[in-house]
N, C-alpha and C positions, 0 to 999 in steps of 0.2 A: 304732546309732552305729558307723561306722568304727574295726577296732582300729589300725591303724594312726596312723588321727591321730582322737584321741580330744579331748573337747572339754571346757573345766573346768566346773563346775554352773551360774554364771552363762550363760556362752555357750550348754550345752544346753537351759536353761529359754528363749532366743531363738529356737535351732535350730528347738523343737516351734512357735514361734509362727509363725515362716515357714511351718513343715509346713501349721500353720493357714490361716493366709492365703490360700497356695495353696488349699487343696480350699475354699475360701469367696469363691473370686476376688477377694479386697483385695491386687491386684499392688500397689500404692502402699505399704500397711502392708508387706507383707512385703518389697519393698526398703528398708524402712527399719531392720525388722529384722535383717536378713540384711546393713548398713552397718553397725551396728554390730557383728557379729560379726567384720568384715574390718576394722574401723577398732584392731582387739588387730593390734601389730605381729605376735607370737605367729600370732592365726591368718590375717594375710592371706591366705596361699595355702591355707584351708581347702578343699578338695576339693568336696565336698557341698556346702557353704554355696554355693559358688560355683555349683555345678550347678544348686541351687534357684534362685538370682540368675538365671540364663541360662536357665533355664525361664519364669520370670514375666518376662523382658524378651520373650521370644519372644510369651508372649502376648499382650502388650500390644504387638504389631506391630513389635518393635527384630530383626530375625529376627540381622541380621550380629550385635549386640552380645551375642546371647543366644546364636550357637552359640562366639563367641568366649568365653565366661565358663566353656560347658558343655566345650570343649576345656581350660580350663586347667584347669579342676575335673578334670577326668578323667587330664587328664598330672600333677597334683599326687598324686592318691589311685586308683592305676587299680585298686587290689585293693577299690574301695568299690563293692558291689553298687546303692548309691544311685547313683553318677554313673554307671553304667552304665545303669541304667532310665533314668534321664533322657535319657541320648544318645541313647536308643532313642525317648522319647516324640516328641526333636524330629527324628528321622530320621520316625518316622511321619508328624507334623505337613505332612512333605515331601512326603510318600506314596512314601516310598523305603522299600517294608516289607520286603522283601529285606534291606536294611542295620539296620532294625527288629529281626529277629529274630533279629541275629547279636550285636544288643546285650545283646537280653533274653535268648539261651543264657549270655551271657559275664556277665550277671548272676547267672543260675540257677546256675550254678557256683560263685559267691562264696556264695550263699542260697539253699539249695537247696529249700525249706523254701516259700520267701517265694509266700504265694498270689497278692497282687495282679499280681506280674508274668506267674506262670504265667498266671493268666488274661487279661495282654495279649498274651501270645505264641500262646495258641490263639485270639482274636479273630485274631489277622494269619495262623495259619497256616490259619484255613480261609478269609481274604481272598485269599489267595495260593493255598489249594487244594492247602496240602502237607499233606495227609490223613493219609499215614502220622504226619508230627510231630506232628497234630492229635488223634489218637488215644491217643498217649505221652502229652502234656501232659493232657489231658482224664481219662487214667485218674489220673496225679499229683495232680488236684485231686479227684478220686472219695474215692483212700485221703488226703488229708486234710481231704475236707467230706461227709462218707458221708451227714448227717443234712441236706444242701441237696438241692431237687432238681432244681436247673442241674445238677449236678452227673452226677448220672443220664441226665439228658436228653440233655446235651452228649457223654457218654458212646456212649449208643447214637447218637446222632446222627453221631458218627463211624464205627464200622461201617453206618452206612447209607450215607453218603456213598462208603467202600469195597464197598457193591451184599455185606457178609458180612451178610444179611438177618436169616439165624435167629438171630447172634451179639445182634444191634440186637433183635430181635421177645424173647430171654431177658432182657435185660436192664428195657425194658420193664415185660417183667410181674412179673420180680419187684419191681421199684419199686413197678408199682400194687398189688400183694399185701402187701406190709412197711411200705411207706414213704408212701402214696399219702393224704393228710388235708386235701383240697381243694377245692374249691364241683363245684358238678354241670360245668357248665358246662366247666370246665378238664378234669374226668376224660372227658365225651366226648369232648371233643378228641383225646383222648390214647388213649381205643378206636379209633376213626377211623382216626387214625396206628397204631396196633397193626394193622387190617385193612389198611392201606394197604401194610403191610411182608408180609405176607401176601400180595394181591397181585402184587407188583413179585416174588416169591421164586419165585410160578408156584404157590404151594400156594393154587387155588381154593376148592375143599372144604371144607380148613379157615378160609380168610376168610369164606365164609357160614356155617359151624358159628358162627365168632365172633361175626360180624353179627346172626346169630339168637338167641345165645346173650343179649350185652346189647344186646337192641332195648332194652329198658325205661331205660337208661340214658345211652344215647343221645339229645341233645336236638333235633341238627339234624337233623331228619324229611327235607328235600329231599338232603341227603348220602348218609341212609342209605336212600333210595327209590330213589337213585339208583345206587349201589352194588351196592345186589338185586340193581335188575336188569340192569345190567351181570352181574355174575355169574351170574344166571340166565341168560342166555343164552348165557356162554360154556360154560356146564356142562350147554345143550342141554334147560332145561328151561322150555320155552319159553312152556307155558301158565302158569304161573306167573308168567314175566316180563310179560305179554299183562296180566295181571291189577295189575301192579307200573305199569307206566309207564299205565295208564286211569288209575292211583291217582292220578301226576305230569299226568296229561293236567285231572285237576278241580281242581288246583291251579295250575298254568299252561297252559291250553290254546292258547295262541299261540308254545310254544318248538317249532320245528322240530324239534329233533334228539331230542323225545318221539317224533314220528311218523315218522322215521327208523327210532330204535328197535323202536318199534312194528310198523313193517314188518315188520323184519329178525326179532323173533319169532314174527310170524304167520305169515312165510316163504309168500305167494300164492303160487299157480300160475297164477293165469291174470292180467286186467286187470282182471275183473271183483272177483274175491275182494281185490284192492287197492284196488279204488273204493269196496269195502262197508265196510275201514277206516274212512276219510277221510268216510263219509257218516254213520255212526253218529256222530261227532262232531259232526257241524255238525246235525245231527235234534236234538242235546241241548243244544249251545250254536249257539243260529243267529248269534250275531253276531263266530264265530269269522273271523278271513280265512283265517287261514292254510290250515284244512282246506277253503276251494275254490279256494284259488289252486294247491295242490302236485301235483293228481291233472293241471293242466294239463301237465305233465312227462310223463307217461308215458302220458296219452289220445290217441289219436289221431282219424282221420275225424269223423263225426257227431257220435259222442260228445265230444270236444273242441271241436268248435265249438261245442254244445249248454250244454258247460261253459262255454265263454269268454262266450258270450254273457251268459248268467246273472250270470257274476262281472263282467264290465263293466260289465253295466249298474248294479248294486248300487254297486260305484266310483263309476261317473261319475255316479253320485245324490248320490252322497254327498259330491260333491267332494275327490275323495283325489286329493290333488296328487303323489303317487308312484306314480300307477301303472304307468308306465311303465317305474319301477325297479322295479317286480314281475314284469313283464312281461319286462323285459331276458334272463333265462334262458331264453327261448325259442326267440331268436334265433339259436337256431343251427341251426335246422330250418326250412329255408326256407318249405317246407310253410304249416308254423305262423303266420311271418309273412307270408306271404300272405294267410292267412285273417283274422289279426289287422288290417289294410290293409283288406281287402275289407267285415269287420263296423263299424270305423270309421267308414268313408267311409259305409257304408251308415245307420248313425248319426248320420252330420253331417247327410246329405242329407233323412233323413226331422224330426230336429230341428227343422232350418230349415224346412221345411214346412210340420208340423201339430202342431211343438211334441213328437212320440211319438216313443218307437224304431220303433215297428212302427204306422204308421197304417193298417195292417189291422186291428187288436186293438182292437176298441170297448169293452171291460175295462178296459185300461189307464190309467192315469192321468195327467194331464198336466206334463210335466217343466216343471220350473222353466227361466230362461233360464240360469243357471248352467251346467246339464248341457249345454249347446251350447257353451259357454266352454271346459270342460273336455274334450271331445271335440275342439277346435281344439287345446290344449293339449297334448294323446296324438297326435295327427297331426304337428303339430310337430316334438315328442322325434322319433316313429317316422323321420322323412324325414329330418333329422337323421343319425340313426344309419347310416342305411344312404347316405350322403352324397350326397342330393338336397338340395345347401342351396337353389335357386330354390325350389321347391316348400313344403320350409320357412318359410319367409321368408312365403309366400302364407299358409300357415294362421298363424303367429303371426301378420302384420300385420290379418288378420279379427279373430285374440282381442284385440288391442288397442282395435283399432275398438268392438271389441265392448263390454270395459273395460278401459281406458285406467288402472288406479288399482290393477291386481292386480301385484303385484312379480314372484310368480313367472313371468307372462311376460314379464320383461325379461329376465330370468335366463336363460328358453331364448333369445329372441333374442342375447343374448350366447352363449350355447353357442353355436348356428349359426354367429354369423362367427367365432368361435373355430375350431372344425373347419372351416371356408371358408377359414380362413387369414388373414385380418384381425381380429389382437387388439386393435389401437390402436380400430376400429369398436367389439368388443365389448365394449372398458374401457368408453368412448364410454356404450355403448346401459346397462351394470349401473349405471354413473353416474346417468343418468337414473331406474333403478327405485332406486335406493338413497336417492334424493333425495325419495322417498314418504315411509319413514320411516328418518329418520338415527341413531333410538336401537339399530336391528337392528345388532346384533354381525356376527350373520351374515353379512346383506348386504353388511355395507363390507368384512369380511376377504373376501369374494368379490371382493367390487370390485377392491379393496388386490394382488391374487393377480393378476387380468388386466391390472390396471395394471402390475407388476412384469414379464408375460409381453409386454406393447407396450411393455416400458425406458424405464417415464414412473417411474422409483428414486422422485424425491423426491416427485413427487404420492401414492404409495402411502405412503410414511412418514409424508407429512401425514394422512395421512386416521387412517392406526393411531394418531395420538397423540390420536383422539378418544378412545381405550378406555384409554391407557398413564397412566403418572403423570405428574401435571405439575410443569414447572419441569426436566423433563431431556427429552434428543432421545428420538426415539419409537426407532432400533434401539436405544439402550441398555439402555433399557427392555425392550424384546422380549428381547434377547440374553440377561437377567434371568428372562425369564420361561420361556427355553427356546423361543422360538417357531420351532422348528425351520422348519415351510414356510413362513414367510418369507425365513430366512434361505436356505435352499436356493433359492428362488424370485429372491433379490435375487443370490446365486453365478451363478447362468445368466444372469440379465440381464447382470450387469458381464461375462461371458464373452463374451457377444453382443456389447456396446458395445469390446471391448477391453483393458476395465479386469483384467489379468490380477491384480496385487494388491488389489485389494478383491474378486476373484472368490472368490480364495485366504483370505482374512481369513476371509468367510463359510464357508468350507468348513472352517477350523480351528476358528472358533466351533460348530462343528456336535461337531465332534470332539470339543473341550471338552463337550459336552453328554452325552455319551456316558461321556467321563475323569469325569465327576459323578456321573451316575447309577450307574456301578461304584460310585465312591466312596461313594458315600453308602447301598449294603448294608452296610457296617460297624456303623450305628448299630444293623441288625437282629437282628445273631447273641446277642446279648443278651438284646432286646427279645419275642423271639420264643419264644424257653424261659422268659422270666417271664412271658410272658402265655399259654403253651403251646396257641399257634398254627404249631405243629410242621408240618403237611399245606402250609400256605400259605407256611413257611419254606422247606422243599423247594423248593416252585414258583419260589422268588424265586432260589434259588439254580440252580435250572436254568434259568430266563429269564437269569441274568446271565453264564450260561458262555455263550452264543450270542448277547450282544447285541448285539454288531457284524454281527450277518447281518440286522438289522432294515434295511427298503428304505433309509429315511431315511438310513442312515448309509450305503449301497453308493450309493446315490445321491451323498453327496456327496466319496466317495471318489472313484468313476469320475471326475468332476469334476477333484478336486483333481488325480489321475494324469496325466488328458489335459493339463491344464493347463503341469503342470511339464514333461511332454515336449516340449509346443509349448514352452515357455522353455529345453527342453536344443536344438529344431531351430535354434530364429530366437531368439538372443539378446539382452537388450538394453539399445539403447546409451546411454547415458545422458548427455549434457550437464551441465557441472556452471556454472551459467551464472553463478551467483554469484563464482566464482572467472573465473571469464571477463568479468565486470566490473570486477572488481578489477585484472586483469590492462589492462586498458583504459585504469584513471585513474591520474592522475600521484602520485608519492609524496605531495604536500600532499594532494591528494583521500582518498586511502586512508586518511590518519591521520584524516582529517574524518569518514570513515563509518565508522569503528571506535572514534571515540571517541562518537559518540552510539549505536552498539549496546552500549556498555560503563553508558552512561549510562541508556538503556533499563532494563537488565539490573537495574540499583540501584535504579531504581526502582518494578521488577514487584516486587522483594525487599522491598523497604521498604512496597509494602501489602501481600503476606503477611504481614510482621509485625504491622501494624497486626490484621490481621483476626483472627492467630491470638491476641493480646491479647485482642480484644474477645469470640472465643469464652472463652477462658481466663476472664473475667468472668464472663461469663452461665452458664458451667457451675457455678460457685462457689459461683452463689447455689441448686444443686440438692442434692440427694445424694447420698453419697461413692459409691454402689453404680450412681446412673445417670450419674456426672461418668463413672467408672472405665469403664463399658461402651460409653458414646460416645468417648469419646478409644482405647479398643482397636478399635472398628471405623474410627475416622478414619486411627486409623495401621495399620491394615489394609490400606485401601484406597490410603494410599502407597506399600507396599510392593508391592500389587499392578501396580503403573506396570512394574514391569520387564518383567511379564509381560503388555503388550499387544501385540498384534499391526498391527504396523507395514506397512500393505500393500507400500510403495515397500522394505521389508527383505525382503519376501515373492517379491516378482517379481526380486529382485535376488542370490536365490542361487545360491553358486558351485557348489550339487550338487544339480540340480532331479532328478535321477535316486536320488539318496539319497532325498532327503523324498519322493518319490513313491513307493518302498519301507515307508516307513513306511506311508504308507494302504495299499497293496497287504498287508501280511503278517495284518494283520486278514482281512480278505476270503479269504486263501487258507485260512485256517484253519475259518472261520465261513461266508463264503460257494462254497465248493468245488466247488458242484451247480450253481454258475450259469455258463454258458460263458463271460461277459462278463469273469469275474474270470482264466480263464489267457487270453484273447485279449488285455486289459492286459498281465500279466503279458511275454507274448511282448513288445509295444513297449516295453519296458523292458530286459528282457534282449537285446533284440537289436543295441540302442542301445547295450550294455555287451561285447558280444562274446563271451554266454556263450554257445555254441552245446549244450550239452547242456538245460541251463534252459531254453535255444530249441524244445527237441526234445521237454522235458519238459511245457511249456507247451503243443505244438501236441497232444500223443498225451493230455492231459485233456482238453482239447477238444470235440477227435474224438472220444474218451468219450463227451460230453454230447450234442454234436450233431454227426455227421459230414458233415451235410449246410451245414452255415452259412457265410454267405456272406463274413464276414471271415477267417474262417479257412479257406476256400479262397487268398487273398491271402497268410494266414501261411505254407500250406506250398510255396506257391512261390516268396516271398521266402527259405525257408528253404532249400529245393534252391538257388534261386542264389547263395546266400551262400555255400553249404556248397564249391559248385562255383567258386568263386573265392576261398578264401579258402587264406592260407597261413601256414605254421608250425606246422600243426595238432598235436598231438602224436599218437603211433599209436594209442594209447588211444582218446583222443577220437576220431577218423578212422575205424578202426572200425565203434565204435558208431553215429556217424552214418550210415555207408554201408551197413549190415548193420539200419537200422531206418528207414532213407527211403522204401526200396521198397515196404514196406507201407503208408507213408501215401499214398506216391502211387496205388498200385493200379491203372497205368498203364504202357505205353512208356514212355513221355517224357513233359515237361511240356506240350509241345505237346496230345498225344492227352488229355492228363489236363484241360485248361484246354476241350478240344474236349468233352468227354463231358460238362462240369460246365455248359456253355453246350447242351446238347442236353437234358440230363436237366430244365435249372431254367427252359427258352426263356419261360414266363407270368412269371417272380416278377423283379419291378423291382431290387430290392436283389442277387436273384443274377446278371443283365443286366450290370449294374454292375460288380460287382465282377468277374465274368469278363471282360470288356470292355477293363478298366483292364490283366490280367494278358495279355490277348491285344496290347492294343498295345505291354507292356511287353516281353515277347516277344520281338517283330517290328514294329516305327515301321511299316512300309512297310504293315501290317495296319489302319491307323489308319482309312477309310474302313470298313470291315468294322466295328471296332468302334463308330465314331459312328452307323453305320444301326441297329445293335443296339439299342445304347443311348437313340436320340432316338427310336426308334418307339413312339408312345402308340397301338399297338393296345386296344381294345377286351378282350381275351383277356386281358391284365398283371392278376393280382391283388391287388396292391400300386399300381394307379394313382392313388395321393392326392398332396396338398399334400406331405407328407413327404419320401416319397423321388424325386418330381418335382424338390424342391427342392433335395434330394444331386445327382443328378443334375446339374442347372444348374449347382452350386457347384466338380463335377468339372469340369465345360468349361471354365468361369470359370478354375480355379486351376490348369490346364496338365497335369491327369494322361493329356490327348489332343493336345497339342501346344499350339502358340499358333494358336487358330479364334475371336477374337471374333465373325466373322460365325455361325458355327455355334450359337454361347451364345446370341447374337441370337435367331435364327430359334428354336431349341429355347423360350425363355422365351416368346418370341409366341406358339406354340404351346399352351402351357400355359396364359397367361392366356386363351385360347380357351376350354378346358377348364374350370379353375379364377379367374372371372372374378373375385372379393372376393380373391385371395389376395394379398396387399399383395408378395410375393417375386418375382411374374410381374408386376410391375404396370408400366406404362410407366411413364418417368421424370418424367414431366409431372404425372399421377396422383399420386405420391407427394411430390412438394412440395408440391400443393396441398391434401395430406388430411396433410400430417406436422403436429403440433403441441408447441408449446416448449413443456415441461413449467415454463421461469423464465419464461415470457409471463408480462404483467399479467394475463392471463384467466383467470387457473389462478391466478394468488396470488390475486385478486378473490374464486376460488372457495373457497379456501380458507380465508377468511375469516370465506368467509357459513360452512362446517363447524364452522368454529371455536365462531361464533357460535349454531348448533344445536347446539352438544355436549352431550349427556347431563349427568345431576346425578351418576352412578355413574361418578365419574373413574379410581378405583383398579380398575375392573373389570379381568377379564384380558379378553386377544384367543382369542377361539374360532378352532381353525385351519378353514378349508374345506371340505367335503366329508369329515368325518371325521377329518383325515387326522394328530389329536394322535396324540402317542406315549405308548402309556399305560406309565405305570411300576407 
């Protein structure tokens, strides 16, 4: 109790009941309690009381009337270490832990004592990552809970987090020595974490002395096998480790990175003594794959073929519809693929034949027709990949022929006009195989994925609300569920269609996904020392210091960045058409249409009310514990209206270069290594006129890649900038003139722009961009640059759909002057080449192949999905090709 404003015995014997209420969530009882303590003219402006009052309004969704109560609470009684926690709870509530932890010091100063707060202030300072504070506090709660053992944990857990190892590894063990009376289960844990800090400190020798020491007590066997021999071998002793991972190889003999290991301590000399590995496994487990797919890596001639053979055929027996993704690692030796082409085809042909691989082989047995299906199947992928869609096209439409009823060849056929460049075709053809069977998760979020990539938006949301909950729209739902690639998927399409704020929406819901997943490590720093899963704590706290380097989220930064830029270049204009109708009709008309939107207005109000009546009943006749917990998420989710993202608020701001700073400072921290993050960075700063941040962006870069082909464009916007720009200060001036020389590595920009077009003359993307800087230049260069850039030699190793398509978009959009005939002639060209790719397509072609996603034909379809829809309504959406974000 506060000495300040102290409370008579009645009032304190309420006070405790509020206390109650709170930790048992009866916010209703405890406003009533907590009225009658305010209802003594005496203690109206009790402090505390008031604080608690303003904490259970907050809960229960009143946020304004609850920090307005916890403000007066606090300006009545500031010396009360109670309304100071409380300020603090509803600053965290905000996840303003910053302003959190300034409440609970200025707490901790009134109660110095007081555990519960200390220990909300080291939950935020290790949220926050203020380690040294985290260590202070952590030791405070040691010397007053010596006989807990959070208490210990949390302790060393703090010098581990400060990498002071042996301080964390002493601490430890004298807990498990004195203090340690706990199931087996928790104490291995806690050896584990002992060897791990061991370890991480560089002391080997003694992590395996440890290791060895309590094997016996140690439960998780695949940990501590795995540990050996890691150790083993960084400590050179290698037969030992030889003998450790065969151990891991009988208990999972399909994990790669056993026979990685495995390698690396048997350390071969030759190709042979690495085959002899990989063959003694598969002699003892023949229905290994992995042990004959991996030696394909590093065999070459006879013997690799001798191998591929063998393991193909064994595949295409067996119908393994990935092969080809096993396969995919080879492709980068062209060798290899050749031979892999040559033993296919050799395959399909004898097949079809006599039914054999080898109808020389009167031994052999005769293959089922399947094995011809699947060998069409691997020919497919293969042609595919190396972008022969005709050919493609040929062996899928044989497996169709062949069976017409296998899903997975719609799948490839949609892959091919995918990479052919016609996604509307490929939505198209996954449609048709998704329509085999409609209960496959799988297939529709495939489907839902190339729908979204041919900007059919609403056909793909129809289809995910087979899987979503029903009675609400299917993104709400997802957005709910975190379904990240869609929503990244539905950002690009609205970018493509123009829709700049709903591109923007998507990209801040993504963000939001991220502001979550931080958030919600909080509930672990707790959870993790009482169930002392200490090794996997670590993990979680090192995933969430770089989790904005996850693709997902650089993806849809880049996005969001590009975006705002293009809204800082072409800004826009907005009609306000309702006021321009207004302005139109006569005073009588105006009062006429403003008095039925007033009228409107009363009576959307008047059935709210009605309705919120009728819940008010029907909650009534429940229980006080499930009325109280519906009505705090109902006014939850009012409160959360402020915070929706408004697209037409989103495209319509006055500082697209601010908010686009904010995605960018993530990325510069997290993702640093990628060039893509200072080549942003540069369109932003240059747009603001920082020319040093200009200078700083372009020399990371050139870091990463000095060869790339937009940041050849950065540093000679940056010479020209630098060269016409005025006011500079001498500082600045300078540094720039005294560190341009080196970027350029040239005379002049001319000679510099000449050597980068000599050095890159194959690669499509560097064409380009030097092309764009040669006419920027010199106009009168512009014939120079168009022969450059339109010539689809043969020699371009970048000649795809892609950057064919840049290309075009450059003519089109004037970075070579105004040449419609030139864009003309360039796209004729291409659809030459790339005949499916709907981008090159004549204009005749694509109205008669475009299709209305609000046609009757597509709601008809929609219909009949509806009407297929699974019985497992609440399912989630499996994303695509892997592509969840695991937390």
């Amino acid at each position: 109790m506060s000495k300040s404003q102290p409370l008579p015995p009645k009032e304190q014997t309420l006070f405790k009941r509020v206390l109650k209420c709170y930790e048992q969530k009866q916010y209703k009882n405890g406003l009533k309690f907590a009225k009658q303590i305010l209802s003594n003219p005496k203690q109206s402006e009790h402090g505390e009381t008031l604080a608690m009052k303003g904490l259970m309004l907050n809960a229960m969704g009143k946020r304004e009337e609850g920090f307005d109560h916890v403000r007066r609470g606090l300006k009545s009684d500031i010396k009360s270490h109670v309304c100071w926690h409380v300020y603090g709870l509803l600053q965290r509530s905000e996840k303003k832990f910053d302003e959190a932890i300034k409440c609970y010091r200025n707490a901790l100063k009134l109660e110095p004592e007081n555990i519960q707060i200390m220990r909300d202030l080291s939950l935020l300072q290790v949220q926050m990552r203020d380690l040294e504070g985290y260590r202070e506090t952590r030791y405070q709660l040691l010397q007053q809970r010596p006989a807990q053992r959070q208490s210990w944990i949390g302790y060393a857990m703090s010098y581990h987090l400060l990498k002071e190892y042996s301080m964390a590894l002493s601490i430890t063990e004298q807990f498990r020595e004195s203090q340690m009376e706990t199931m087996r289960y928790e104490k291995s844990e806690l050896l584990l974490y002992e060897n791990m800090l061991l370890v991480e400190s560089g002391r080997l020798q003694a992590a395996f002395d440890h290791l060895e020491k309590f094997e016996s007590q140690i439960v998780d066997k695949v940990s501590y096998l795995e540990t050996k021999g890691d150790l083993l071998i960084s400590l050179g002793r290698n037969n030992e480790a030889t003998l450790v991972y065969k151990q891991l190889l009988e208990r999972n003999p399909e994990n790669v990175m056993y026979f990685k290991r495995l390698e690396e301590a048997h350390k071969p000399k030759t190709v042979d003594d690495q085959l002899a590995i990989y063959c003694d496994i598969f002699d003892r487990f023949s229905y290994v794959s992995v042990a004959r797919r991996l030696p394909l890596t590093f065999l070459t001639g006879e013997k690799f073929q001798s191998f591929l053979d063998a393991y193909m055929r064994r595949m295409l027996t067996k119908g393994a519809a990935p092969l080809f993704t096993l396969l995919k690692c080879l492709y980068s030796d062209l060798e290899k693929v050749q031979v892999i082409e040559q033993t296919a085809l050799g395959y399909l042909e004898s097949l079809h034949s006599c039914m054999k691989f080898d109808p020389t082989d009167s031994e052999e047995s005769i293959q089922p027709p399947t094995t011809e299906l699947w060998t069409l199947h691997l020919l497919a992928q293969h042609c595919c990949y190396l972008d022969q869609s005709e050919r493609a096209l040929e062996f899928i439409d044989r497996a169709l022929d062949h069976t017409p009823t296998l899903i997975e060849l719609y799948m490839v056929k949609a892959k091919i006009y995918k990479k052919a460049g016609d996604c509307r075709k490929a939505a198209e053809c996954l449609n048709d195989g998704r329509m085999l069977d409609t209960a496959d998760r799988y297939i529709n979020c495939k489907c839902a994925k190339y729908m979204l990539q041919s900007d059919q938006v609403e056909r793909a949301e129809e289809l995910c609300s087979m899987f979503t909950r029903e009675g609400a729209s299917a993104s709400d739902t997802l957005n709910e569920m975190q379904c990240i690639w869609f929503e990244r998927e539905s950002a690009l399409s609205y970018r493509r269609q123009g829709s700049w704020g709903k591109a923007l929406q998507k990209c801040h819901e993504i963000e939001r996904h991220f502001m979550e997943i931080f958030d919600d490590q909080f509930d672990f720093h707790t959870y993790c020392m009482r169930k002392m899963t200490l090794r996997a704590y670590v993990e979680l706290l090192q995933v969430e210091d770089k989790l904005r380097s996850h693709p997902f989220y650089f993806q849809a930064a880049k996005l969001a960045i590009e975006i705002y830029i293009r809204l800082y270049d072409q800004p826009l204009v907005r009609q306000n058409k309702e006021a321009d109708k207004l302005g139109e009709m006569s005073e009588q008309e105006r009062k006429k249409m403003l008095s039925k939107q007033r009228k409107a207005q009363k009576k959307a109000a008047q059935k709210q009310q009605q309705l919120q009546s009728g819940q008010d009943k029907d909650t009534g006749k429940r229980d006080t514990k499930e009325r109280d917990s519906k009505q705090t998420d109902n006014e939850k989710k009012e409160t959360g209206k402020d915070l929706l993202l408004v697209p037409e608020e989103l495209e319509s701001t006055k500082q697209p270069l601010e908010e686009a700073l904010k995605f960018l400072k993530p990325l510069q921290t997290l993702a640093s290594s990628r060039v893509e993050t200072h080549l942003l960075a540069y369109q932003i700063f240059c747009r603001k006129r920082k020319f040093l941040l200009m200078l700083q962006s372009v020399k990371r870069a050139a870091a990463i890649d000095r060869n790339h082909h937009e940041l050849h464009e950065h540093i000679v916007d940056l010479m020209l900038a630098v060269a016409s720009a005025e006011g500079l200060s001498r500082p600045v001036s300078a540094i720039l003139h005294s560190t341009l020389p080196a970027l350029l590595d040239a005379p002049n920009v001319e000679e510099f722009n000449r050597q980068f077009l000599h050095n890159n003359a194959k690669s499509l993307p560097h064409l380009l961009s030097g092309c764009k800087v040669l006419y920027k230049l010199k106009p009168e260069n512009r014939d120079e640059a168009i022969r450059l850039v339109t010539d689809l030699s043969d020699e371009l190793t970048d000649r795809n759909v892609k950057w064919c398509s840049a290309v075009l978009e450059s003519l089109q959009g004037g970075n070579f002057g105004n040449i419609p005939e030139v864009a003309e002639q360039y796209k004729q060209d291409c659809h030459k080449l790339f005949r499916f790719a709907t981008a090159f397509a004549p204009p005749k072609v694509e109205t008669e192949d475009k299709e209305d996603p609000n046609s009757d034909a597509s709601h008809t379809e929609a219909a009949a999905l509806n009407a297929s829809k699974p019985s497992g309504k609440n399912d989630t959406v499996d994303p695509p090709e892997n592509e969840g974000l695991q937390q």
